[in-house]
C-alpha positions as CSV (number, residue, x, y, z in Angstrom):
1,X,-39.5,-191.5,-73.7
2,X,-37.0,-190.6,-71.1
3,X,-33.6,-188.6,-71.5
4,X,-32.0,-191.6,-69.6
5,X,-30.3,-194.4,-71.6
6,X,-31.4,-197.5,-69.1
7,X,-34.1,-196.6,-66.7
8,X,-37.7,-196.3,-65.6
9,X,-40.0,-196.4,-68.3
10,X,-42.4,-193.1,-68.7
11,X,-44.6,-192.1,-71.2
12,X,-43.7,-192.4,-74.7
13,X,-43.2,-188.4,-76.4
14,X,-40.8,-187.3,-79.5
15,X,-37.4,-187.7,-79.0
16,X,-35.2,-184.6,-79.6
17,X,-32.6,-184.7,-81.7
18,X,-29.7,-184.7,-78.7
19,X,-31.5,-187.5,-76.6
20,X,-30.8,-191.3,-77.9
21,X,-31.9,-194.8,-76.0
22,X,-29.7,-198.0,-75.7
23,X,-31.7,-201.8,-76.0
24,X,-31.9,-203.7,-72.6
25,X,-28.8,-204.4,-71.0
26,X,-29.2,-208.3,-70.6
27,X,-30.0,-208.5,-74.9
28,X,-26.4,-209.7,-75.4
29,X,-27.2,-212.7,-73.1
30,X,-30.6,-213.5,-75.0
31,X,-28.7,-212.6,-78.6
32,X,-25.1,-214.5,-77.6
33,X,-26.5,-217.7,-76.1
34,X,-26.5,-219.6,-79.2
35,X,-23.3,-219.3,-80.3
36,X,-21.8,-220.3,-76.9
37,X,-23.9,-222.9,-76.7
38,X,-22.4,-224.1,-80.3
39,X,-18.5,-223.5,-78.5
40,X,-19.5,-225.7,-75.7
41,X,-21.1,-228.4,-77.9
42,X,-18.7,-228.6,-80.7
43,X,-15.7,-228.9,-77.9
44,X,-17.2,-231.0,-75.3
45,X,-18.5,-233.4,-77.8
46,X,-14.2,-234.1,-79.1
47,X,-13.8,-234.7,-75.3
48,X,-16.3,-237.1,-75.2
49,X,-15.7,-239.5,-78.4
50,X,-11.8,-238.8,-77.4
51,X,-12.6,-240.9,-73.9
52,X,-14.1,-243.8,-76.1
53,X,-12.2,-246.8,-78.3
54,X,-12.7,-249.5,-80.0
55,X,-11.5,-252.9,-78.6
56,X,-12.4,-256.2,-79.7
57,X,-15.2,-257.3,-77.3
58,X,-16.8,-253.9,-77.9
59,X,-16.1,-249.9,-76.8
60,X,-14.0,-249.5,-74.1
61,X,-13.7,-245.9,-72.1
62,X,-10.7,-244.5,-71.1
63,X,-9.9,-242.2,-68.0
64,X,-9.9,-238.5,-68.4
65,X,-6.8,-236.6,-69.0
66,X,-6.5,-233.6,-66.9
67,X,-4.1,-232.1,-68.8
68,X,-6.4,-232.3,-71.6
69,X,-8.8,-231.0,-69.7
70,X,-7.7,-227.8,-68.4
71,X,-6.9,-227.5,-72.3
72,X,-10.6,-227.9,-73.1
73,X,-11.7,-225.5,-70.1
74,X,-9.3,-223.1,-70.8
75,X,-10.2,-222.6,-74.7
76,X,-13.8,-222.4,-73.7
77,X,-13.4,-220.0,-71.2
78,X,-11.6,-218.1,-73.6
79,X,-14.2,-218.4,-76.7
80,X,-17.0,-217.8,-74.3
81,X,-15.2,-214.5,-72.6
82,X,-14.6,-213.5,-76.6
83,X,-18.0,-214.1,-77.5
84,X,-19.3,-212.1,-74.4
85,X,-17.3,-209.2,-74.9
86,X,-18.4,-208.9,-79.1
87,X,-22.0,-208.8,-77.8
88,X,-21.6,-206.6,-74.5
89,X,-19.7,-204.0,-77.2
90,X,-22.4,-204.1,-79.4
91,X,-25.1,-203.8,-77.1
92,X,-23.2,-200.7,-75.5
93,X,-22.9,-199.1,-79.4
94,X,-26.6,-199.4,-80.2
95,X,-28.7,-196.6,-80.2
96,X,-32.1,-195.8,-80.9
97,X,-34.2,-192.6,-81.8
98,X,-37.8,-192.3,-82.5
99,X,-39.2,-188.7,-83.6
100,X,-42.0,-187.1,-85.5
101,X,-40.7,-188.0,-89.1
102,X,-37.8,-190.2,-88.7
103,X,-36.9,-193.8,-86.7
104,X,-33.1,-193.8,-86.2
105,X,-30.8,-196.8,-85.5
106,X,-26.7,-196.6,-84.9
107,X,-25.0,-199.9,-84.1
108,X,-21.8,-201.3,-85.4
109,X,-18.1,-201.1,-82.9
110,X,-15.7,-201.7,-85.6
111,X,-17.5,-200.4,-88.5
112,X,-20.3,-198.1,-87.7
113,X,-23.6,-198.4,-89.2
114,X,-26.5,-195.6,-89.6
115,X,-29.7,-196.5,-90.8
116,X,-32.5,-193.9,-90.6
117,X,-36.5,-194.4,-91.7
118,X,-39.0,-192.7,-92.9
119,X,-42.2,-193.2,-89.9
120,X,-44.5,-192.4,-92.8
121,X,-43.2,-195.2,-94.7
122,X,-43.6,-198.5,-92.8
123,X,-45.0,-201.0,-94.0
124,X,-45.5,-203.5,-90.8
125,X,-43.9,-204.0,-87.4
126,X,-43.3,-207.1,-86.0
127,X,-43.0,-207.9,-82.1
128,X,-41.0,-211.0,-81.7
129,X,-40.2,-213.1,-78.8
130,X,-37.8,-215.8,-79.1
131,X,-37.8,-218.4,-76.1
132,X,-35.4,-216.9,-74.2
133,X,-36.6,-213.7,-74.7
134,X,-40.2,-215.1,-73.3
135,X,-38.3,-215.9,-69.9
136,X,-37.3,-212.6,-69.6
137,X,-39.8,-210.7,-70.6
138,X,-37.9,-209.0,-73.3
139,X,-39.2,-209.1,-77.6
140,X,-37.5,-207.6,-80.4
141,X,-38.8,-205.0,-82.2
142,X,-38.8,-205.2,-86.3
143,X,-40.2,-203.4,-88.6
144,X,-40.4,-202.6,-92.5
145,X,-40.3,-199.9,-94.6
146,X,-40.7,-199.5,-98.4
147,X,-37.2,-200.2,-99.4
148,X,-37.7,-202.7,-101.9
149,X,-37.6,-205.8,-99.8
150,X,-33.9,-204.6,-98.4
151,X,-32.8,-205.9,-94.3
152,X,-35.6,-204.7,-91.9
153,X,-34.9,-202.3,-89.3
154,X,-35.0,-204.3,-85.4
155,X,-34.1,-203.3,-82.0
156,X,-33.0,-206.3,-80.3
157,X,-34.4,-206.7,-77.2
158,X,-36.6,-204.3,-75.6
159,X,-38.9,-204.6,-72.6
160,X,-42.5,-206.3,-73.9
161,X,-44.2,-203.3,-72.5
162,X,-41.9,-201.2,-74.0
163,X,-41.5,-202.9,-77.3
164,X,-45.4,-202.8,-77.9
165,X,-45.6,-198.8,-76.7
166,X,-42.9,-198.0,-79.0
167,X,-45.1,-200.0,-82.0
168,X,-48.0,-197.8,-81.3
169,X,-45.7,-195.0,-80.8
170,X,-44.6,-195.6,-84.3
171,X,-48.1,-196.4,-86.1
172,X,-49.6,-193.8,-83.8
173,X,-47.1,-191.0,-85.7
174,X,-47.4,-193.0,-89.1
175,X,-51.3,-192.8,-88.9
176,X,-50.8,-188.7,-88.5
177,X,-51.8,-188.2,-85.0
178,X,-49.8,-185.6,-83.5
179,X,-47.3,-185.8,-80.3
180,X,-46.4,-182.7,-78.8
181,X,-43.3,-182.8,-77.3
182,X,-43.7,-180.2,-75.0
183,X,-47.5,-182.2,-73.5
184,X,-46.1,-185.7,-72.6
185,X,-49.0,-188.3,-73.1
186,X,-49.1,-192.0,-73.0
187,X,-49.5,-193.6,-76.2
188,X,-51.6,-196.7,-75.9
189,X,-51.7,-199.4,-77.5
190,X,-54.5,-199.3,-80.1
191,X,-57.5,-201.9,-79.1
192,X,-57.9,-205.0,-81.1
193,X,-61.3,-206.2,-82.0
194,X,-60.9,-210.3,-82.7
195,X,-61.8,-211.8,-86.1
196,X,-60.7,-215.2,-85.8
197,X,-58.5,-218.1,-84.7
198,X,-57.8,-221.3,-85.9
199,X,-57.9,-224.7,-83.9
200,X,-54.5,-226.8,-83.5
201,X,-56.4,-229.6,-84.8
202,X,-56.5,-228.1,-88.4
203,X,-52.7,-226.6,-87.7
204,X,-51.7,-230.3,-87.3
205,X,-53.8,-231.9,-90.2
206,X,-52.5,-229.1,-92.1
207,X,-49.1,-230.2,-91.8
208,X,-50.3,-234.1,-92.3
209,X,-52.5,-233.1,-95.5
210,X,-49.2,-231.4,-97.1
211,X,-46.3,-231.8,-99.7
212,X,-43.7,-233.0,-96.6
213,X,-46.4,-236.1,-96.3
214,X,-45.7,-237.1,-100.2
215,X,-42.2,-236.8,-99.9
216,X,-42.5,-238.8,-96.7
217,X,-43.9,-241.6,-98.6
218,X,-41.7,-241.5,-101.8
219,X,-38.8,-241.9,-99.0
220,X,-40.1,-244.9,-97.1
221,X,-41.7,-246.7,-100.8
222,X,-37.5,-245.7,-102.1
223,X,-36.2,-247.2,-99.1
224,X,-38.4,-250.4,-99.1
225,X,-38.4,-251.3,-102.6
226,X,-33.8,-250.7,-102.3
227,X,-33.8,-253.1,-99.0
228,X,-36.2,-255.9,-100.9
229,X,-33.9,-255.3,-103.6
230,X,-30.6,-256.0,-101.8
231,X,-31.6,-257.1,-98.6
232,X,-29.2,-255.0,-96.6
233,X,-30.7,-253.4,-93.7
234,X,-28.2,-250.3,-94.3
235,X,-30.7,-249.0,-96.8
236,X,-32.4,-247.9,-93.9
237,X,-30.5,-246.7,-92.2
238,X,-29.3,-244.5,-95.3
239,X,-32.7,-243.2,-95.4
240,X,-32.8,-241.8,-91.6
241,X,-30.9,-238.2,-92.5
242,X,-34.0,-237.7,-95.2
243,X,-36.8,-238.8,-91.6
244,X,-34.4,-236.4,-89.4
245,X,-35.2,-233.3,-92.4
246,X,-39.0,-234.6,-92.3
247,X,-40.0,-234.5,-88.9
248,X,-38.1,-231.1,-88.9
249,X,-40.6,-229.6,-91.7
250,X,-43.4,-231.2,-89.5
251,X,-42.2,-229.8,-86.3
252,X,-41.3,-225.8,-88.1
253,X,-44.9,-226.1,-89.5
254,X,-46.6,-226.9,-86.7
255,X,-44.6,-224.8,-84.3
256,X,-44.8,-221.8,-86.2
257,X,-48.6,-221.8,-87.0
258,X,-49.7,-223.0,-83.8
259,X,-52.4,-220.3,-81.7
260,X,-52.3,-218.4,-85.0
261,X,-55.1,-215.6,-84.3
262,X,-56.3,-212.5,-86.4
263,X,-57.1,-209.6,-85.0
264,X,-58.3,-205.8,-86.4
265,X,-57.7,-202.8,-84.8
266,X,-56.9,-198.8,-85.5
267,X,-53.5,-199.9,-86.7
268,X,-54.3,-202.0,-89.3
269,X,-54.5,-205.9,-89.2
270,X,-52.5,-208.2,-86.8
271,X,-51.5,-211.9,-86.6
272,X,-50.3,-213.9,-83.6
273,X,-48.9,-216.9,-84.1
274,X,-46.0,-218.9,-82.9
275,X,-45.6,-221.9,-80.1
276,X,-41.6,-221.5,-78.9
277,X,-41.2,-218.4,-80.6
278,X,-43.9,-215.7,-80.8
279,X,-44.4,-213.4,-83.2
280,X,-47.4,-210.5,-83.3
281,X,-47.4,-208.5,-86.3
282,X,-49.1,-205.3,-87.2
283,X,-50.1,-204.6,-91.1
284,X,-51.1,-200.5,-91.0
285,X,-54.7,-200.1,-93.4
286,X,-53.5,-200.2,-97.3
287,X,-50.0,-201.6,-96.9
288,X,-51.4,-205.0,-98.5
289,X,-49.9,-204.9,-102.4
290,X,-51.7,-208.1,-103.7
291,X,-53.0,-211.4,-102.5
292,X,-52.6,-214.9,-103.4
293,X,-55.4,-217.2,-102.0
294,X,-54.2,-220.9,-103.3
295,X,-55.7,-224.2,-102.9
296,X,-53.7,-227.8,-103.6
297,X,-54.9,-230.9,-104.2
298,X,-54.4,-232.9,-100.8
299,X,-56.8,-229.4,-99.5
300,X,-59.4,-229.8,-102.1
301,X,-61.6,-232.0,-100.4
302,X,-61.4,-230.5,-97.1
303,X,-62.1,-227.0,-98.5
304,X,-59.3,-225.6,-97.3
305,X,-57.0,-222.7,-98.7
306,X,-53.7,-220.6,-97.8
307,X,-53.9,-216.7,-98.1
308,X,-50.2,-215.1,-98.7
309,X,-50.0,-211.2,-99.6
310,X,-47.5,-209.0,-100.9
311,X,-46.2,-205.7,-98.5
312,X,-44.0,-203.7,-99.5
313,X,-40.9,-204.3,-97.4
314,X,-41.1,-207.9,-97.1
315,X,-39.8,-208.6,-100.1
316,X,-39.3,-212.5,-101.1
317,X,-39.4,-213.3,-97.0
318,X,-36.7,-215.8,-96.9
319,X,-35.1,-214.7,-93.6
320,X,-38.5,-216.5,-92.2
321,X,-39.2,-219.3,-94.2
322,X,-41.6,-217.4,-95.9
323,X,-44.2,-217.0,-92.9
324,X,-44.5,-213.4,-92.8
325,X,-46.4,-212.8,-95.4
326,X,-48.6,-215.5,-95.2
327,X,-52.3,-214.4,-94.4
328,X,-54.2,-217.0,-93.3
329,X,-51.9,-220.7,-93.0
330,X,-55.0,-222.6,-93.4
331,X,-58.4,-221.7,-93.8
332,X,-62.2,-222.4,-95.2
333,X,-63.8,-220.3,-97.9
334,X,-65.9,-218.4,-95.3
335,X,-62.4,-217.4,-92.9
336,X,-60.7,-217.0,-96.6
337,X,-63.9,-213.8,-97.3
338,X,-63.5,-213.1,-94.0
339,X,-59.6,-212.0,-94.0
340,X,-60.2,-210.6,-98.0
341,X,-62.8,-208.3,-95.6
342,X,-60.3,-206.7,-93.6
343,X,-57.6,-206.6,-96.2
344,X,-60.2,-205.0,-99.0
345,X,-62.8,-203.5,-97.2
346,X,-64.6,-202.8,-100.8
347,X,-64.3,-205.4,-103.2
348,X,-65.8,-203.5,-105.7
349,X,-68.4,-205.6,-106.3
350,X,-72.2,-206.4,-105.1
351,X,-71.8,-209.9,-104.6
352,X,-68.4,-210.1,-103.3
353,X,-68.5,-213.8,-102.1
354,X,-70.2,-215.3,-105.3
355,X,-67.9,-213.0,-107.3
356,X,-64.8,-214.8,-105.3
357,X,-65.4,-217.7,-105.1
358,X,-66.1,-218.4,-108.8
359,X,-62.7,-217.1,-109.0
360,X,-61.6,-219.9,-106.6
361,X,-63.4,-223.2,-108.2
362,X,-66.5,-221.6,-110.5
363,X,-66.9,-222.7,-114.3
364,X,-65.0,-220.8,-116.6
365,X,-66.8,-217.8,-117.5
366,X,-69.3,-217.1,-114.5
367,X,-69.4,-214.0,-112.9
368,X,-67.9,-211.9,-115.7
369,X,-64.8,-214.0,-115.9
370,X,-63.1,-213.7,-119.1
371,X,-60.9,-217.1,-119.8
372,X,-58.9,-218.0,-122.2
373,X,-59.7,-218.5,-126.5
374,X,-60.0,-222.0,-127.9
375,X,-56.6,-221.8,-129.4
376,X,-54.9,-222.3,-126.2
377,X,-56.0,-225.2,-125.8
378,X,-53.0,-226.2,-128.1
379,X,-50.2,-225.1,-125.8
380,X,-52.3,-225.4,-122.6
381,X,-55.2,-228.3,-123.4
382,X,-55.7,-229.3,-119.4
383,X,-56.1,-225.3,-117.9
384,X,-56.8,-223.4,-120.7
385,X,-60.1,-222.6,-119.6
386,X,-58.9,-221.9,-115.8
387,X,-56.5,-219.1,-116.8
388,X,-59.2,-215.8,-116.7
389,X,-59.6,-212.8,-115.2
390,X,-62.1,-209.9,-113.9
391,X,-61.6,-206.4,-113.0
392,X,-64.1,-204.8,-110.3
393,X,-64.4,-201.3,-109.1
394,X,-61.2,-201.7,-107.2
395,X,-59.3,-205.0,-107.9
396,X,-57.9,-206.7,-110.6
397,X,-58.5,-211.2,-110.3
398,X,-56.5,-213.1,-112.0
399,X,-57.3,-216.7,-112.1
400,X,-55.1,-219.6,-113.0
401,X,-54.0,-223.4,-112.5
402,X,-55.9,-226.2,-112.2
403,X,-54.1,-228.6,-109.8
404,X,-53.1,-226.2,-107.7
405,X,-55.4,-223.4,-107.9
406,X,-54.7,-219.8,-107.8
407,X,-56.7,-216.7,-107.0
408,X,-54.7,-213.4,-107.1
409,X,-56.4,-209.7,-106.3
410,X,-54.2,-207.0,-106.7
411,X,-55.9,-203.3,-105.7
412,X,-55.8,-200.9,-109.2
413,X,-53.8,-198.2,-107.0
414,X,-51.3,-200.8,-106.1
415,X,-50.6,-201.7,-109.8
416,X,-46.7,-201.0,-110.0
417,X,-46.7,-201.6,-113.9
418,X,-47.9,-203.6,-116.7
419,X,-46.4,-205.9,-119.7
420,X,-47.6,-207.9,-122.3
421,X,-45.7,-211.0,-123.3
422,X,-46.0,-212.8,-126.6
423,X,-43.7,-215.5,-127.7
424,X,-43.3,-216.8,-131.7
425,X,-46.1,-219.4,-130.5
426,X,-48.4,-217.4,-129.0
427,X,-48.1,-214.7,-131.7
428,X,-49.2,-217.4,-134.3
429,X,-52.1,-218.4,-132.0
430,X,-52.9,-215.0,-131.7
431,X,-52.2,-215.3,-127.7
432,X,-50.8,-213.2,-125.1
433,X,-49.7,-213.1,-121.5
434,X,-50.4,-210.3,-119.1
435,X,-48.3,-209.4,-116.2
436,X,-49.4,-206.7,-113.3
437,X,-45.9,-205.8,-111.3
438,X,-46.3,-205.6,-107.8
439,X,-43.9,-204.7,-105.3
440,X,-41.1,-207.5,-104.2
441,X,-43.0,-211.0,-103.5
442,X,-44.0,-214.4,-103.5
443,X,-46.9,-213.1,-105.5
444,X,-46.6,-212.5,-109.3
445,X,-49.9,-211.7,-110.6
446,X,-50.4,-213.2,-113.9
447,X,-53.1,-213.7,-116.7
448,X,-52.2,-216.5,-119.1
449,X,-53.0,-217.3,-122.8
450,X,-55.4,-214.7,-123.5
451,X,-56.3,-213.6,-126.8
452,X,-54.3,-210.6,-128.2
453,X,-57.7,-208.4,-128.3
454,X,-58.1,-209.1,-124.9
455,X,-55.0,-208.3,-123.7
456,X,-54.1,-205.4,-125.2
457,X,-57.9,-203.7,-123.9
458,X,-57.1,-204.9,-120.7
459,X,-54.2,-203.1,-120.3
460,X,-55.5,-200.1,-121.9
461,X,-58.2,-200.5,-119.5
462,X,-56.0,-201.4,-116.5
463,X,-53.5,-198.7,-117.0
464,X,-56.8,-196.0,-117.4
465,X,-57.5,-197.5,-113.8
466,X,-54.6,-198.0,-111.8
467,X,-53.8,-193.9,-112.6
468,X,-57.6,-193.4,-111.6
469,X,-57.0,-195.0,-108.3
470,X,-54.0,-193.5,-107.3
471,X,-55.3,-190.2,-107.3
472,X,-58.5,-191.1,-105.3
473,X,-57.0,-193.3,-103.2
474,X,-56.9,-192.7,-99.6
475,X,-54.0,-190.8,-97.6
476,X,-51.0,-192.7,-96.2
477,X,-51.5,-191.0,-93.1
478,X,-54.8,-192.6,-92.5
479,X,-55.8,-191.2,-88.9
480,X,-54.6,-187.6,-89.5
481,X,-56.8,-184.5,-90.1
482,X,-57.1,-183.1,-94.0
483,X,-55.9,-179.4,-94.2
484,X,-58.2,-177.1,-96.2
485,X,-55.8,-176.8,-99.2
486,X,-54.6,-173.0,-99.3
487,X,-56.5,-170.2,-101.2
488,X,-54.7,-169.6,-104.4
489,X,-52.9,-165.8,-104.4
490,X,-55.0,-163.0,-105.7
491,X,-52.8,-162.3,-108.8
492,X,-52.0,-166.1,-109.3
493,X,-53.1,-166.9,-112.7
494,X,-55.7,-170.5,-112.5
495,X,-53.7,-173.6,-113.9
496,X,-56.0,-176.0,-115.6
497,X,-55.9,-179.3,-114.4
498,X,-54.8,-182.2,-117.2
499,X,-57.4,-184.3,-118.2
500,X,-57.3,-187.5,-116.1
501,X,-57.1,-189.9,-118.6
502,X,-54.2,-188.6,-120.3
503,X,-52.2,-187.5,-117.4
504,X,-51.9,-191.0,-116.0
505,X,-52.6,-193.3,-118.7
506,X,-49.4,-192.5,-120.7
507,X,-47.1,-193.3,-118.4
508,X,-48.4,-196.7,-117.8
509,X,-48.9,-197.3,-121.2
510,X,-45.3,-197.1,-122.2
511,X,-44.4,-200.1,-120.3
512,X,-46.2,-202.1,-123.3
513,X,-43.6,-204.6,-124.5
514,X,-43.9,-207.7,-126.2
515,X,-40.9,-210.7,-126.2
């Protein structure tokens, strides 16, 4: 990066402590537009209903009042000079940092704001581009780190070039591979290899074949049956807000889905997706806590599923409606294996896809599923025999639901904690539910109603291999060279290692609790 603040832009190298970098100048016109678009509306639309009245033959329009007028200009002038000056300042307070360990962020005019992560610790990185943005060339730059699902970091806006050499700047460092300060390189963007795309016919049916098409219907039968019932056509019209907040649901699906691709690379996984606004995100190898592959009723005879995950960082995703951590919006079985591929590239098993997929819609106990007891048939009589489970070499399924079916894999060295959970009920019945914790989600990985046996040797077994994992699993900084670990000193006495079992299973172990 240069010393400069604004300028040309050269290769991308470790910043030193003293040099920082400022966002591109014309972002408080592409952040600011919005709300002085919202001053303009909101006070030219008084002006407007103030030149119209009601007469008796119908709406008459009066002439404009100038004084009135300059009024109106005058305040907007203002409100739009305020506006303009709030975003100009925080544009010109805004600073940005990028070395070896750390990405650092100072913003804030009033009251100043210093947020600093760890490069070792993201999680994903997003490159956005709003519609403005788009005509400008300019995306914003967002990305998460482990923080327990807290604000994400962003740089708001960037050159696209720049914004996606600053990404692999960032995953370049968090994989390990070394940029020496003193031998300026370009960091290139990492090559993608494509894995698929979905049409826009599905994206559309999707939307058609989905919960906003029930409640479409239960509006227009509600509306019908209340005009036949008091033959006033303002039930109608009553019913046009609830059409407005449809076609909107439509519209957000099908915009935000739309040319959604999938793509592997050195970096990890990325998704593209996004008609007005575009979005291309980046998911670094082994960021992926759990996933939730889920199937409803209006899918079932197409064959169609949705894939959401858990990354740590995320959190619950409601700053965007929940699309970020969705996988795959709508796909079949085989595009369904085909993402679980680059997300787990060892299932653990030898027939992966026959293993999965009685997980998905198999009978109850094929392929080493382990279901529920006949006792829970009492408190569960419809899915009883759908709620099971199976643990292979390197994931825990947990299967559950039968209307709207659920399929959730969590990796063993992602396994946060465990519970058990045993109402007065389930006690007599000799049931018990098991919970894996994962990290901040949509997904809540769950076992239902098994038998208290069961349950307590699965978590025995689970906790035995969720410490097991852990220590074998593979290095956060997944591109960088392994050190040869340093010989011990000659008069260093040899420290025995613990047994693995013990060292590991204990501490998951005391997180067995029942209600």
């Amino acid at each position: 990066m240069s010393g400069n603040l604004v300028g040309e832009e050269p290769a991308l190298t470790t910043d030193p402590v003293d040099i920082w970098h400022r966002v591109h100048p014309i972002s408080p016109l592409v952040r600011g537009w919005v709300a002085v678009a919202a001053i303009v509306f909101v006070l030219g639309r008084n002006s407007l209903e103030e030149l119209f009245y009601a007469t008796d033959n119908g709406i008459g329009v009066k002439g404009p009042d100038l004084a009135e007028l300059r009024v109106l200009f005058a305040v907007t002038g203002v409100a739009v000079l305020v506006f303009s000056i709030a975003f100009f300042l925080q544009w010109r307070f805004t600073r940005y940092q990028v070395t070896d360990e750390h990405v650092h962020i100072n913003s804030g005019v009033i009251f100043r704001q210093q947020r600093r992560a760890r490069i070792d610790r993201v999680q994903a990185i997003d490159v956005v581009q709003p519609l403005l943005a788009r005509a400008f060339g300019l995306a914003e730059l967002k990305f998460e780190v482990a923080d327990g699902g807290k604000s994400a970091l962003k740089l708001s806006f960037l050159k696209l070039r720049e914004a996606k050499r600053l990404r692999a700047a960032i995953l370049a460092r968090a994989a390990g591979v070394h940029v020496d300060p003193d031998a300026p390189t370009e960091v290139q963007e990492a090559p993608e290899v494509h894995a698929l795309a979905l049409p826009p016919a599905r994206i559309f049916a999707a939307a058609i074949f989905s919960g906003t098409s029930v409640f479409a219907l239960l509006v227009i039968a509600g509306a019908a049956v209340a005009w036949i019932w008091t033959g006033e056509w303002a039930v109608m019209v009553a019913a046009v807000p609830f059409f407005i907040g449809i076609f909107a649901s439509y519209w957000q699906s099908v915009t935000t889905d739309f040319n959604f691709r999938i793509a592997v690379s050195p970096d990890g996984v990325r998704l593209h997706y996004g008609m007005l606004e575009t979005r291309s995100q980046t998911i670094p190898p082994g960021r992926v806590q759990a996933v939730d592959i889920s199937q409803g009723p209006m899918w079932r005879p197409l064959g169609w599923y949705k894939v959401r995950v858990n990354v740590a960082g995320y959190g619950s995703d409601s700053s965007d409606n929940g699309t970020r951590t969705v996988l795959l919006p709508v796909g079949t079985l085989d595009e369904v294996m085909t993402v679980l591929g680059l997300v787990f590239p060892n299932p653990g098993v030898e027939n992966p896809f026959e293993v999965f997929t009685a997980g998905l819609k198999g009978p109850a106990d094929a392929h080493g599923f382990v279901h529920s007891p006949r006792q829970a048939r009492w408190i569960d009589p419809l899915t009883w025999r759908r709620s099971a489970y199976r643990a292979t070499d390197t994931a825990l399924l947990c299967r559950h639901g039968l209307v709207f079916r659920r399929l959730q894999v969590v990796p063993h060295e992602r396994t946060q904690s465990l519970a058990l959970r045993q109402g007065p009920i389930m006690k007599a019945l000799g049931l018990a539910n098991f919970e894996l914790h994962s990290t901040v989600g949509p997904i809540h990985p769950l076992v239902r109603h098994m038998s208290t046996a069961n349950a307590l040797a699965l978590f025995d077994q689970q906790a035995f291999r969720a410490a097991t994992a852990r220590r074998l699993h593979r290095k956060e900084k997944w591109l960088s060279q392994d050190e040869p670990p340093a010989p011990p000193a000659p008069d260093a006495p040899a420290t025995p290692s613990p047994e693995p079992a013990a060292a590991a299973h204990q501490p998951l172990k005391e997180n067995h609790h029942g209600d």
